[in-house]
Every structure is written in structure tokens, then in C-alpha cells.
VEXGU-271598 format. One record per residue: residue number from 0; residue in three letters; y, z, x of N, C-alpha, C in turn. Coordinates in steps of 0.05 Angstrom, whole numbers. Atoms other than C-alpha are relative to their C-alpha. Layout:
N
- NUM; ALA; Y; Z; X; Y; Z; X; Y; Z; X
...
***
This chain:
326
- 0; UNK; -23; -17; 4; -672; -731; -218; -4; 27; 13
- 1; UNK; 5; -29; -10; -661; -672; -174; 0; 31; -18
- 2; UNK; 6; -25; 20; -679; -600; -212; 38; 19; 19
- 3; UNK; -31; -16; -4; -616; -552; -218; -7; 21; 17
- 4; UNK; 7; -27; -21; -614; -498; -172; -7; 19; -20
- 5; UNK; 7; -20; 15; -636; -431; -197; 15; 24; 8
- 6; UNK; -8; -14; -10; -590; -379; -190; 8; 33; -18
- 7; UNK; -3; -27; 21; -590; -303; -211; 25; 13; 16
- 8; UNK; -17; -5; -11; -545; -247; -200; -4; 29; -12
- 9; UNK; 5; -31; -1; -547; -168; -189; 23; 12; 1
- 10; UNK; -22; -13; -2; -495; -121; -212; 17; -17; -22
- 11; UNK; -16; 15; 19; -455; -140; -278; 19; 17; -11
- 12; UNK; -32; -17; 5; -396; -91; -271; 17; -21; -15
- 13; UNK; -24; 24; 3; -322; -117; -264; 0; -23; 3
- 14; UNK; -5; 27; -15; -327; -167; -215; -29; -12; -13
- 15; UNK; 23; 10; 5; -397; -176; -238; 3; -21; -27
- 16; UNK; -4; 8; 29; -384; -193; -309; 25; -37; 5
- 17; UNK; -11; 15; -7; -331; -247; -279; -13; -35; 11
- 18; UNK; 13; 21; -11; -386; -289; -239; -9; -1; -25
- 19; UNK; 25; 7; 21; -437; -291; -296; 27; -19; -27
- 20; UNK; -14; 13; 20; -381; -313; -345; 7; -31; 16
- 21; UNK; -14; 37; -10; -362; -380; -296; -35; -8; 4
- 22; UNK; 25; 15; -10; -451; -381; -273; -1; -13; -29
- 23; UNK; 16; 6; 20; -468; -387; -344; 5; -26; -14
- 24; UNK; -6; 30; 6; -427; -448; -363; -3; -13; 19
- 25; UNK; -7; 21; -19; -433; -486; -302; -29; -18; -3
- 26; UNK; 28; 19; 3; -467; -549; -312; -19; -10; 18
- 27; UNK; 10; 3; -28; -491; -551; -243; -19; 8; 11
- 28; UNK; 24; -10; -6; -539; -508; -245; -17; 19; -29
- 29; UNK; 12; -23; 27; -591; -455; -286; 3; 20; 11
- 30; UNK; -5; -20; 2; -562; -392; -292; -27; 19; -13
- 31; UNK; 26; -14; 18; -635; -354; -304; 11; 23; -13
- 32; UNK; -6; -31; 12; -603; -284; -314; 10; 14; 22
- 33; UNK; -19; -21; -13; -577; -223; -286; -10; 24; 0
- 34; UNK; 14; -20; -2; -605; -150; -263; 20; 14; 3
- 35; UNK; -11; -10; -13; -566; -92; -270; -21; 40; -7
- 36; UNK; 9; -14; 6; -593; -18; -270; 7; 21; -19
- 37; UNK; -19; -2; 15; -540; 4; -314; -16; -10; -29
- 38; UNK; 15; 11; 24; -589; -10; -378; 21; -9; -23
- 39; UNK; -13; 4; 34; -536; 2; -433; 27; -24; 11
- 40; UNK; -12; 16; -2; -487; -33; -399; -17; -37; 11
- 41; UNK; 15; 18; -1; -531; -92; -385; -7; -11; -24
- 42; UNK; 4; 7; 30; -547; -99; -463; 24; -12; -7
- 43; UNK; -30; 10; 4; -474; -104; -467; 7; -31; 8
- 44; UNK; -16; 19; -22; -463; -155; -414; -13; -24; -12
- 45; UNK; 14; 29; 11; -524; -202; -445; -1; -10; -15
- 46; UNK; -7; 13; 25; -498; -197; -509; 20; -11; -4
- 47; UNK; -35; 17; -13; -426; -223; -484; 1; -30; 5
- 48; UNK; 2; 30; -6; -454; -280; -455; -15; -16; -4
- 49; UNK; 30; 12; 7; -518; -296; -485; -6; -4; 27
- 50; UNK; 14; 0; -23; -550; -284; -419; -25; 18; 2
- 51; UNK; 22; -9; 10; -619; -267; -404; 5; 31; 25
- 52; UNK; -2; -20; -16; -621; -187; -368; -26; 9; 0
- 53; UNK; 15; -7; -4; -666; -175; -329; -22; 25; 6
- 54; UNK; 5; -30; -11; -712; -102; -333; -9; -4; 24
- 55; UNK; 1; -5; -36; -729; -116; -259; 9; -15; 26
- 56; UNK; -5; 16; -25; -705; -134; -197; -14; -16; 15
- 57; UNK; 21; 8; -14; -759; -155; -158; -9; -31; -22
- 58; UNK; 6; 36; 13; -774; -216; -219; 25; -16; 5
- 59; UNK; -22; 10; 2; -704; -230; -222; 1; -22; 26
- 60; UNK; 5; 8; -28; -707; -247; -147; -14; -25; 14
- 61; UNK; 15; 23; -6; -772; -284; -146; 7; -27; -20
- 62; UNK; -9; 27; 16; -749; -334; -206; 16; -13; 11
- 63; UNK; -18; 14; -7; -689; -361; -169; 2; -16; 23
- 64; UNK; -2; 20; -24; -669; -406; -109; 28; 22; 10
- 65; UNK; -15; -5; -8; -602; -359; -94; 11; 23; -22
- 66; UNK; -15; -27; 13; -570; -291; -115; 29; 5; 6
- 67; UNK; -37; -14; -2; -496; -265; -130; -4; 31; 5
- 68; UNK; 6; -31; 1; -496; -190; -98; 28; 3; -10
- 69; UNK; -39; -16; 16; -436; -157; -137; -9; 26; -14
- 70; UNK; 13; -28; 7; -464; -89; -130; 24; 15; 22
- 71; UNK; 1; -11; -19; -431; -34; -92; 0; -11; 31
- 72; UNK; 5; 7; -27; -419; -42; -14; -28; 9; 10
- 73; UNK; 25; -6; -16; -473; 4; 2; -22; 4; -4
- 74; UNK; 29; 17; 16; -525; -32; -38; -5; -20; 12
- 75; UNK; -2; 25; -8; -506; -95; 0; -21; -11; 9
- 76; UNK; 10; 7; -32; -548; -91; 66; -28; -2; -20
- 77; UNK; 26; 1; -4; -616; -71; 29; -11; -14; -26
- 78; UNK; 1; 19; 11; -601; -123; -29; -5; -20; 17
- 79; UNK; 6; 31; -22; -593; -182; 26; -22; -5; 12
- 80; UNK; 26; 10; -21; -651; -165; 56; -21; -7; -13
- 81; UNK; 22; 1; 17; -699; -169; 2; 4; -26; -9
- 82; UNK; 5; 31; 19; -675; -236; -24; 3; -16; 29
- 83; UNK; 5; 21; -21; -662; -266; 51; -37; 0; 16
- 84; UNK; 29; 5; -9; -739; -240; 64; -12; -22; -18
- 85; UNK; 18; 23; 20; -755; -285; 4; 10; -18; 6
- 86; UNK; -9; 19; -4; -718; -337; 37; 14; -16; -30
- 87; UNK; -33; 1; 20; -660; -336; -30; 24; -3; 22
- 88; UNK; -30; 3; -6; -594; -360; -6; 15; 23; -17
- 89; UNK; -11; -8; 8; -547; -310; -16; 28; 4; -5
- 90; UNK; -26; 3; 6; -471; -297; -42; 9; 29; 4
- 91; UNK; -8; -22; -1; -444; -231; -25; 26; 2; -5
- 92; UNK; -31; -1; 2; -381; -203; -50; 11; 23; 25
- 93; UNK; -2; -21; -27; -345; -168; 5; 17; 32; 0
- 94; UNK; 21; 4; -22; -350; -131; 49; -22; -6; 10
- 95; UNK; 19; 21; -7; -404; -173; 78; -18; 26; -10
- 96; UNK; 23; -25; -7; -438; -89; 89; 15; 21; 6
- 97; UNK; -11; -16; -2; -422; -29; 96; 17; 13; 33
- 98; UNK; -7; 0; -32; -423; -26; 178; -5; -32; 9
- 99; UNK; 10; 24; -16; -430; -83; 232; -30; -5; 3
- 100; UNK; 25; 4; -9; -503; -69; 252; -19; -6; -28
- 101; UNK; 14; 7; 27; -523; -76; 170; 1; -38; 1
- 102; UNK; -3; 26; 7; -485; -141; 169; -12; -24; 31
- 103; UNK; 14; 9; -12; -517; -164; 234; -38; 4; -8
- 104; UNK; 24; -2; -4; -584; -154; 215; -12; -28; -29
- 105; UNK; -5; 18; 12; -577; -191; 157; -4; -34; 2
- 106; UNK; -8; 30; -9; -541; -256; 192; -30; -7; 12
- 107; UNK; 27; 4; -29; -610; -248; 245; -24; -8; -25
- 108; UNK; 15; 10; 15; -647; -256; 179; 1; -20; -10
- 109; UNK; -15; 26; 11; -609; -311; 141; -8; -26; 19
- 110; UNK; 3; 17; -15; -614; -348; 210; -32; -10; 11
- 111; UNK; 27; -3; 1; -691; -335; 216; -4; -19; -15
- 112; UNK; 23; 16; 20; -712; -366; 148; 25; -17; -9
- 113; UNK; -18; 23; 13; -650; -413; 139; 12; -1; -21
- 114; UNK; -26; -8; 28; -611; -385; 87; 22; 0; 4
- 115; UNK; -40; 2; 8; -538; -390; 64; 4; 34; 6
- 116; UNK; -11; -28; 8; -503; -325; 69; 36; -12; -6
- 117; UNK; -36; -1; 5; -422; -332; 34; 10; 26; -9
- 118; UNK; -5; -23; 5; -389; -279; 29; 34; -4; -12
- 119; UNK; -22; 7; 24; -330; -268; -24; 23; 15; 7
- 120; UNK; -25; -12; -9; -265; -266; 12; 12; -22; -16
- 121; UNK; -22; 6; 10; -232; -299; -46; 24; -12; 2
- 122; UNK; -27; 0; -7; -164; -302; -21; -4; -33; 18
- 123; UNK; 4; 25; -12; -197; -362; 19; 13; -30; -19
- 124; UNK; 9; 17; 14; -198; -402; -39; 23; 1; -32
- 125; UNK; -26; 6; 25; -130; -387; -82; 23; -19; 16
- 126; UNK; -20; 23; 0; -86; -443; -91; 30; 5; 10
- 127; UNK; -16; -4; -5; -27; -410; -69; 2; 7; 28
- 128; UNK; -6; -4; -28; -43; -386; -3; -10; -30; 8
- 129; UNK; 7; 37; -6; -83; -466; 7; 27; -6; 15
- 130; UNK; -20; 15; 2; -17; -482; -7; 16; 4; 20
- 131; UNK; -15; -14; -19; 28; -438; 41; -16; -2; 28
- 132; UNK; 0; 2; -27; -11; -460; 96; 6; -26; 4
- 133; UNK; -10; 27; -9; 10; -535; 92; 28; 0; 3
- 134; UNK; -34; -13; -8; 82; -498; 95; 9; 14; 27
- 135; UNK; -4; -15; -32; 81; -461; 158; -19; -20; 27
- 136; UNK; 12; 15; -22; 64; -496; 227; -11; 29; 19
- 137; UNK; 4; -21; -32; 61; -438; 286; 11; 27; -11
- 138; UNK; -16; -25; 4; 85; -371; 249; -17; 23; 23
- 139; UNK; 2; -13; -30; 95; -323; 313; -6; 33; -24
- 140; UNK; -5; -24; 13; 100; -267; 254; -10; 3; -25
- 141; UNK; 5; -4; 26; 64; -247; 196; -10; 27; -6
- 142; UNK; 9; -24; 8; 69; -190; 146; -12; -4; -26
- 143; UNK; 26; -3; 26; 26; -177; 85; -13; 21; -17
- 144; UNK; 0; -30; 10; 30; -123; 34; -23; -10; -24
- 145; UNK; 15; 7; 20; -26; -119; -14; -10; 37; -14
- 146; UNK; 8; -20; 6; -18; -59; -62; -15; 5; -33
- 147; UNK; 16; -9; 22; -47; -29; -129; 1; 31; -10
- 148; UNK; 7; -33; 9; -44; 38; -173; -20; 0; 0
- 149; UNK; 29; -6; 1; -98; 75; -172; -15; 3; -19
- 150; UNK; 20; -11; 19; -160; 74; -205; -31; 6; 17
- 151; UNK; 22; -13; -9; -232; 109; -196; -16; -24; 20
- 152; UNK; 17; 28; -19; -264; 33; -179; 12; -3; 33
- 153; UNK; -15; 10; -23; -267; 20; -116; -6; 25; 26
- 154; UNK; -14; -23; -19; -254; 91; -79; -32; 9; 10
- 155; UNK; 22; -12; -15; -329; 94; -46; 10; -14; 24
- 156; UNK; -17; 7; -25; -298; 53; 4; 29; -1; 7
- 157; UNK; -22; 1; -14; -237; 59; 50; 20; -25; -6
- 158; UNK; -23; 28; 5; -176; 17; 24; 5; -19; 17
- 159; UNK; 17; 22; -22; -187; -19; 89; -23; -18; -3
- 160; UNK; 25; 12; 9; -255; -40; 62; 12; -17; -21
- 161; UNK; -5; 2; 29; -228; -44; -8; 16; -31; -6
- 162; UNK; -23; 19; 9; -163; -88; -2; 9; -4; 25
- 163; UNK; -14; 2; -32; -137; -96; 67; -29; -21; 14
- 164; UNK; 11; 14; -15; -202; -136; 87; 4; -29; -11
- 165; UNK; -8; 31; 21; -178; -192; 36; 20; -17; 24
- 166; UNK; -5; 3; -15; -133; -193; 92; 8; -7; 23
- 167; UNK; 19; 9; -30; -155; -185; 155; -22; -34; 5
- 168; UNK; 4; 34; 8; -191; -252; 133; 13; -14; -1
- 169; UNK; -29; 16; -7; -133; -287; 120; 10; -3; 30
- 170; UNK; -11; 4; -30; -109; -272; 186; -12; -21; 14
- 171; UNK; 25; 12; -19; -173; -289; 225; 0; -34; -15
- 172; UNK; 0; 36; 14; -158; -362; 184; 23; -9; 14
- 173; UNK; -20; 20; -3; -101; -369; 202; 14; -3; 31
- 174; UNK; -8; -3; -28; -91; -349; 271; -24; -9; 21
- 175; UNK; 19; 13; -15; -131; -387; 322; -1; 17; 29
- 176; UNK; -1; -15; -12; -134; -333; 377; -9; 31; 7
- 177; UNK; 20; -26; -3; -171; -274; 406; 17; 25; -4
- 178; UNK; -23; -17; 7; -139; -205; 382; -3; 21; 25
- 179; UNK; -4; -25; -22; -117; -156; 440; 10; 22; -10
- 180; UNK; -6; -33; 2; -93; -93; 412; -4; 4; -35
- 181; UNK; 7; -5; 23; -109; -62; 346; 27; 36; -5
- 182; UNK; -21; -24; 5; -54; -3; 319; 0; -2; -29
- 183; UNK; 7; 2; 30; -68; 27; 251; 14; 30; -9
- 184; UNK; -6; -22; 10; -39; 89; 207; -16; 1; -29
- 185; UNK; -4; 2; 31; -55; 112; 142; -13; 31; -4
- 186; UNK; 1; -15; 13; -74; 168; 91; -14; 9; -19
- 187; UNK; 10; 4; 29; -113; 196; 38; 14; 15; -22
- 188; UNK; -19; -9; 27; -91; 222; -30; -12; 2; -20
- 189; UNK; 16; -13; 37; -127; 214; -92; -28; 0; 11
- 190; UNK; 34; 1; -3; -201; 205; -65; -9; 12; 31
- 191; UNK; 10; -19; -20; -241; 230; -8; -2; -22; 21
- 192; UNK; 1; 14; -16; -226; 164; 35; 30; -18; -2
- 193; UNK; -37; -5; 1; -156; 132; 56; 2; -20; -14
- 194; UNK; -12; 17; 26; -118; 104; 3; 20; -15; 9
- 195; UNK; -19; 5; -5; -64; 82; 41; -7; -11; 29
- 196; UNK; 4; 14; -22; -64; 34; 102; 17; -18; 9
- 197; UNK; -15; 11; -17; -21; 13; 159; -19; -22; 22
- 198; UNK; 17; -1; -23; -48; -34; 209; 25; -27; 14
- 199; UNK; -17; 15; -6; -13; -75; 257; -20; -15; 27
- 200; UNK; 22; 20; -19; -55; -136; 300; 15; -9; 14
- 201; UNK; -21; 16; -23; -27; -166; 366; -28; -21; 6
- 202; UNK; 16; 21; -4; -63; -235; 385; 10; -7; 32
- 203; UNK; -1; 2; -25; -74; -260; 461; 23; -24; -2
- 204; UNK; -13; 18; -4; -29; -318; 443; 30; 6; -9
- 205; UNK; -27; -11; 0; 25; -274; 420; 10; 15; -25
- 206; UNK; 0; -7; 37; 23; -276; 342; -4; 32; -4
- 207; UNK; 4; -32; 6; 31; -204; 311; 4; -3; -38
- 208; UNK; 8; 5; 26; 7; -194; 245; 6; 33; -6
- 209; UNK; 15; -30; 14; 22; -125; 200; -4; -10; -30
- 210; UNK; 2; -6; 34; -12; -107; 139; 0; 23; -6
- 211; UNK; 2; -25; 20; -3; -56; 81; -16; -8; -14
- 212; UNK; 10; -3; 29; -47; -32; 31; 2; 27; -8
- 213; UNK; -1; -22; 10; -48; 11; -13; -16; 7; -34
- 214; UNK; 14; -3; 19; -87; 38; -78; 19; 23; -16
- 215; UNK; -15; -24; 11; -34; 93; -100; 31; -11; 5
- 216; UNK; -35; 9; 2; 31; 47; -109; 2; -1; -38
- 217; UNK; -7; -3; 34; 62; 42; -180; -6; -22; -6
- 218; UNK; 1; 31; 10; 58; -32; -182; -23; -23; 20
- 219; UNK; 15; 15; -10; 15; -85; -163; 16; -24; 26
- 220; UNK; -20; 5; -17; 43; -121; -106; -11; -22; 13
- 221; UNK; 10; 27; -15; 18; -186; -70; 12; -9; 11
- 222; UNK; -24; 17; -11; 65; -209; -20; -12; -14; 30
- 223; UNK; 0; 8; -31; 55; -250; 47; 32; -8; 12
- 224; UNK; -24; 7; -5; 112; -263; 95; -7; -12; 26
- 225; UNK; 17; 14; -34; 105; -313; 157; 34; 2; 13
- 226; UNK; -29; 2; -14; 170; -326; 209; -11; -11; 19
- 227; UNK; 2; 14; -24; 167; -380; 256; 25; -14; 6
- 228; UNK; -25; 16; -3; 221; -416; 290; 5; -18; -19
- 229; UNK; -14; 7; 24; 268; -443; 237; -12; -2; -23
- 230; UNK; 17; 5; 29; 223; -430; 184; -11; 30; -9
- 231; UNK; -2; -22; 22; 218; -369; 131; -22; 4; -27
- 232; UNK; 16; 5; 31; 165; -359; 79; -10; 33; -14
- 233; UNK; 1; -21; 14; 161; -311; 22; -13; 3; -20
- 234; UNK; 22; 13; 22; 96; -321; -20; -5; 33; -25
- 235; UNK; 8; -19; 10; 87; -277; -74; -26; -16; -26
- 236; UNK; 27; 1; 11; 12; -279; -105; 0; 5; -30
- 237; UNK; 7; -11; 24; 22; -238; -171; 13; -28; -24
- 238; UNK; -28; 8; 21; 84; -295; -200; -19; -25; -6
- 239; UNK; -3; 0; -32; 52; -341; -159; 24; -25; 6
- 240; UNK; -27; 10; -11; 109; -372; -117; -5; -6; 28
- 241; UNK; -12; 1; -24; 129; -402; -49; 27; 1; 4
- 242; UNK; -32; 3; -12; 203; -388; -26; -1; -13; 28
- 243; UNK; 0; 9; -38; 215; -431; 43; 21; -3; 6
- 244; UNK; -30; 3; -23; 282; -421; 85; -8; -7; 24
- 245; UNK; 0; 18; -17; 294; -470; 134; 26; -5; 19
- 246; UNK; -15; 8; -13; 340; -486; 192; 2; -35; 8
- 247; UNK; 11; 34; -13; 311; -561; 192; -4; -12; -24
- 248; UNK; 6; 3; 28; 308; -598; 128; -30; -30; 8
- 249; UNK; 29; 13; -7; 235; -626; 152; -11; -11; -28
- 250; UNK; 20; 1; 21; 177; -651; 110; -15; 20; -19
- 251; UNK; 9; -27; 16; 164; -579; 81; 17; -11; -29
- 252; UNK; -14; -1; 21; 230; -592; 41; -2; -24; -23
- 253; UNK; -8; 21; 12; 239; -638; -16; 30; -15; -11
- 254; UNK; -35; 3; -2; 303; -679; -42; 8; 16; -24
- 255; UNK; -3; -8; 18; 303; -628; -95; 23; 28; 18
- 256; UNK; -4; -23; -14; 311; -570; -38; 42; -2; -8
- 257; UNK; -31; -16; -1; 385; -520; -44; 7; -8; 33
- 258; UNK; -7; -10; -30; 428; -532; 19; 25; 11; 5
- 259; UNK; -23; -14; -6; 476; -487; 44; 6; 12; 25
- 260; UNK; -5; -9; -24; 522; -473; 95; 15; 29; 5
- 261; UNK; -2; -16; -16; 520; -408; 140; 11; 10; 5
- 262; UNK; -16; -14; -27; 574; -375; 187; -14; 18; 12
- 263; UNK; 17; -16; -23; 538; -349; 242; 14; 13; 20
- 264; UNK; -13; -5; -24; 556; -318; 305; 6; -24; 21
- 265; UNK; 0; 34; -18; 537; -379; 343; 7; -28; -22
- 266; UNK; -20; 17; 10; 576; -420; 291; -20; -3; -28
- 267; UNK; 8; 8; 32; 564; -458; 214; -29; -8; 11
- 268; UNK; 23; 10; 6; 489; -474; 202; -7; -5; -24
- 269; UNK; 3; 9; 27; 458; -509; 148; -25; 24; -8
- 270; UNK; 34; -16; -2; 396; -462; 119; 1; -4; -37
- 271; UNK; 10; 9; 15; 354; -498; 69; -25; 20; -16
- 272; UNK; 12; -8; 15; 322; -464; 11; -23; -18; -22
- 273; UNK; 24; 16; 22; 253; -494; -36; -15; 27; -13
- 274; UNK; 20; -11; 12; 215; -456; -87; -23; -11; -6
- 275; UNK; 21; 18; 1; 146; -486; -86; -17; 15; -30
- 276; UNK; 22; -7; 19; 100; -474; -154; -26; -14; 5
- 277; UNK; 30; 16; -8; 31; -483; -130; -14; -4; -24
- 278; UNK; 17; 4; 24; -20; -518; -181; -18; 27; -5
- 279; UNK; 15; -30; 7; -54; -467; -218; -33; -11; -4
- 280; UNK; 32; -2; 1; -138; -459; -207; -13; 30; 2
- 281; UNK; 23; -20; -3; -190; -411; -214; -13; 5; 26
- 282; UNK; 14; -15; -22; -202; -377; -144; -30; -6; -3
- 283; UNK; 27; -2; 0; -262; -352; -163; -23; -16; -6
- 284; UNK; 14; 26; -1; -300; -418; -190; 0; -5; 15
- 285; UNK; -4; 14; -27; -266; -453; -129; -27; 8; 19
- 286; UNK; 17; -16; -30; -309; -393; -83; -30; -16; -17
- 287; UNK; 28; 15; 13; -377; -408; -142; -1; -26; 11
- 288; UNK; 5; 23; -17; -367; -479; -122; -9; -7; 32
- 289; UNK; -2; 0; -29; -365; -474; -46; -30; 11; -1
- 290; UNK; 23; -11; -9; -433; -434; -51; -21; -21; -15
- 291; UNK; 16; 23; 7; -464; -486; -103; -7; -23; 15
- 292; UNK; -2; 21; -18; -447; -538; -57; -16; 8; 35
- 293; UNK; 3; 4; -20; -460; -508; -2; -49; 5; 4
- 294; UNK; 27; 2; 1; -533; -494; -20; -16; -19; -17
- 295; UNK; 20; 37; 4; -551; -564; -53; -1; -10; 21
- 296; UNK; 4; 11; -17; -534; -587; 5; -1; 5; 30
- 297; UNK; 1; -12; -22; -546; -538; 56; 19; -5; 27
- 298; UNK; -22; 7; -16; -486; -535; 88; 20; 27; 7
- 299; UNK; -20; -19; -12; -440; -478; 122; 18; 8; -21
- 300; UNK; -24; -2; 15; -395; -447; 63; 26; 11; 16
- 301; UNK; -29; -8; -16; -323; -438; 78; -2; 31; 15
- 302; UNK; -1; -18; -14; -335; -367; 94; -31; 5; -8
- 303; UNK; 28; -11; -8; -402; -350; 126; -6; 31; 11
- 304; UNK; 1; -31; -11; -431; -287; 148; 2; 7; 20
- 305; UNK; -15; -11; -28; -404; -285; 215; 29; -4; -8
- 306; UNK; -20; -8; 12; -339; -290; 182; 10; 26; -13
- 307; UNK; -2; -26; 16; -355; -239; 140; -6; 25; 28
- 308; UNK; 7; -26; -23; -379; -189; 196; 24; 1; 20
- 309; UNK; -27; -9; -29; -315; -209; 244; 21; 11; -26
- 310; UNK; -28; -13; 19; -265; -189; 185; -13; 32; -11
- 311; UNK; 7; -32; -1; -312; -124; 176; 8; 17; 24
- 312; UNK; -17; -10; -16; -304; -107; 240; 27; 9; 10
- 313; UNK; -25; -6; 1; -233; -110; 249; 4; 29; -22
- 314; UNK; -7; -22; 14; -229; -73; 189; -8; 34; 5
- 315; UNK; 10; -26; -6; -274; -13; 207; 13; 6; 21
- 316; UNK; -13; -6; -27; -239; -11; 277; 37; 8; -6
- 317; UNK; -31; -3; 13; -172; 1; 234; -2; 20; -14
- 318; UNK; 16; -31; 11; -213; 57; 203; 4; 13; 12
- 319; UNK; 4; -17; -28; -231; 90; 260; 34; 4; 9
- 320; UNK; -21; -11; -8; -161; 92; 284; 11; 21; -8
- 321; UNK; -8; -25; 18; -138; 123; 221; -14; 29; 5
- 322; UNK; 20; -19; 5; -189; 170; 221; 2; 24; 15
- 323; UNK; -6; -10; -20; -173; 185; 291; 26; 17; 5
- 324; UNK; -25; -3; -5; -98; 196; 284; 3; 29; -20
- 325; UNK; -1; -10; 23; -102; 234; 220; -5; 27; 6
***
């Protein structure tokens, strides 16, 4: 019988506190424990989950086969390196790093001693966007607002980093094409880095992508919007929902779909309405799974760390604009 993997995990914040609550039950593997430097809150966290906390990093590290970093961005680079020198598979939540040349040095290590690197773009791995891509064929147009009031978490990095690279990922999934022009705005406001972000992507094959974010809206906001010839989609994340308007009553629709007719300029048209309710799953397990799997059986997780470094980039290069303009 094969032995369970061994897997620890550094950093038992928000998001922290999230993994350890899905590692600790999973029958899949042994959850040894968890390191954070945060002492009192660490007492907290081990008495939550009956989990073992670790006073050092450096044991934590050597006991396992694979680490969860869910520290800080700009803890990332000189966490990865210490567990990819021990040849640990690692899980990073993202941004992969804080710059490109952190998260390249990294990948050059990973690839050295044959380690996993996944990195936690999430959004990969919710059931609703899955879903909305077996709904759209060729969208020439997509926009994508992803906002949030503000709070203190979060504001060491650039809402570009923060929430907008959730993003920029998405895109780079869904668009098969090299990007030619980059055009970005944005703002700061409550913190000492921009809270507010415009960016707008042109692709060599034509596709034009904008996103919003924002950290200083009143409401929480999750919206995608695609537009391709005769086809309309209006996903909202928080409900979650698909709306799909149609000029074609295709295989998107079902015989449940609304149909109604038009007056146009260029005359009556039919234009077909569906509300899709995607099955409901746990994201975040989904992503735990993909990294379990992908290190029993050493195998490429859905998003790797050249994934993670091309959706950094973009992002920082959306920075820099701001930064520039401002």
C-alpha cells in the first residue's frame, strides 16, 4: 500500500486557515501541521482544528513531501526556495512572487530538482466560470469587473496583484493568442498602492479584453461579460448565474430556453434567452485536489508556475502603466 503524502503548510491567516480546514480532513493524505510566526494566533488556529503547530519552520519543512505557502507575497520567493532546495513540491497562493525575476528563479529551481510548483489562481477551478466556458465558442469581446470594499488585508500589494490577477489568468485561459498592446488606468485612495484598476488587453488575433478592479467599491461585485457573434453572456460569480442571449437557438440553449421576437432595423429577429445554474463545488478543494493529484502522480497541475509568472507579468506591466500615467 502506497504511504500518504506528507503535506505541511506556512501561514494560517485568512486564506491560510481555509486550506488547513479542507488539508486536515482529506483522506488522501497526512496533514503533519502548520507553521505560522504569529505564535498567539497559531495556538488559535491549532486549537480550531486540532492541528499540530509548528514552533519552527525549518522542521516543518523537513517532515513533509509538499508545502502550502499562504504567507504574504513578499515572503513567497524566499519560502519557495527553501522548500524547492529540499526538493518539497510546492503550492503557492498567488501571485506566484512578488516580481518576474523572483518567480523565475524559483521555476529554474522547481525544474532543477523536479518539483511541482501550483500556483492558486482559483478562479481556474470555480464551477461557474468551468461552466461559462462550454457556453461561449470565439468571444471577440470580454469584460470583467471584479470589485470589493475595502479592507486593511491585502493593501501590501497593488489591486492589480491583489484582484485583477485572478483575472488576467482567466484571460490567458481563455484566449489562445499572443497579446499586442497593453492600456491601463487607475488610482490610489485608501492605501499607499492603487486601489483602483483599469486595464484594457488587445490580442494579435483580435480579441480585446477589459478589466476592473477595485478594493474601494461599496459592494462586492463579480461579473464577467463575453460577446461573440450571436451570442451574449452575463455571468455573475457572487449569485452564481449564467444569463445567455442568443440569435441562434443552438446547443447552448435548452427546450426550457425564453424566445422572443425583436423589431430591428434590419427587420423581426428571434433572440433567445437561458439562465444556466451551475452545480455548486468547493473551488478551493477542487484547486487542493489538482495539487494532490498532481504530486502522487507527478504530473503538470492545471496552473503551473509558468502560468503563474505569465499572469504576473501582465499584471505588473499594468502596474507600471498606472504608475506611469498617474
Amino acid at each position: 500500500m502506497q504511504n500518504k503524502i506528507k503535506i505541511g503548510l506556512i501561514g494560517s491567516g485568512h486564506l491560510g486557515k481555509h486550506h488547513i480546514k479542507h488539508l486536515s480532513k482529506h483522506v488522501d493524505i497526512n496533514f503533519v501541521g502548520f507553521f505560522d510566526k504569529n505564535k498567539e494566533l497559531a495556538k488559535q488556529v491549532s486549537n480550531e482544528f486540532s492541528v499540530k503547530s509548528f514552533e519552527n519552520f525549518h522542521e516543518l519543512v523537513d517532515g513533509v513531501d509538499a508545502v502550502h505557502i499562504v504567507t504574504p507575497t513578499n515572503t513567497h520567493h524566499e519560502i519557495a526556495k527553501e522548500c524547492l532546495n529540499k526538493k518539497k513540491d510546492v503550492f503557492i497562493e498567488k501571485p506566484i512572487t512578488k516580481n518576474a525575476n523572483e518567480a523565475c528563479e524559483i521555476i529554474d529551481i522547481a525544474e532543477k530538482n523536479n518539483c511541482i510548483i501550483q500556483v492558486g489562481h482559483i478562479e481556474r477551478f470555480n464551477p461557474t466560470i468551468n461552466r461559462l466556458k462550454t457556453v461561449f465558442a470565439r468571444p471577440h469581446y470580454i469584460e470583467i469587473e471584479r470589485l470589493a470594499p475595502f479592507q486593511l488585508r491585502g493593501t501590501e500589494v497593488p489591486v492589480v496583484l491583489d484582484l485583477m490577477v485572478h483575472d488576467i489568468d482567466l484571460i490567458l485561459s481563455i484566449v489562445d493568442s499572443n497579446i499586442v498592446d497593453v492600456r491601463a488606468s487607475g488610482s490610489s485612495m485608501m492605501s499607499d498602492t492603487v486601489d483602483l484598476a483599469h486595464a484594457h488587453i488587445k490580442f494579435e488575433n483580435g480579441v480585446v479584453a477589459n478589466l476592473k478592479s477595485s478594493r474601494i467599491a461599496q459592494n462586492y461585485v463579480r461579473k464577467i461579460r463575453t460577446y461573440e457573434k450571436n451570442l451574449y453572456t452575463i455571468t455573475d460569480l457572487m449569485i452564481p448565474q449564467i444569463e445567455v442571449y442568443g440569435l441562434e437557438k443552438n446547443s447552448v440553449f435548452s427546450d426550457e430556453c425564453i424566445e422572443q421576437s425583436v423589431e430591428t432595423a434590419a427587420g423581426t429577429k428571434n433572440l433567445f434567452y437561458e439562465k444556466i445554474i451551475p452545480q455548486k463545488e468547493d473551488a478551493l478543494l477542487n484547486e487542493i485536489e489538482n495539487f494532490i493529484i498532481s504530486v502522487k502522480e507527478r504530473k503538470k497541475p492545471i496552473v503551473d508556475g509558468k502560468q503563474g509568472l505569465k499572469a504576473l507579468e501582465i499584471a505588473l506591466q499594468i502596474e507600471q502603466k498606472i504608475i506611469k500615467n498617474d
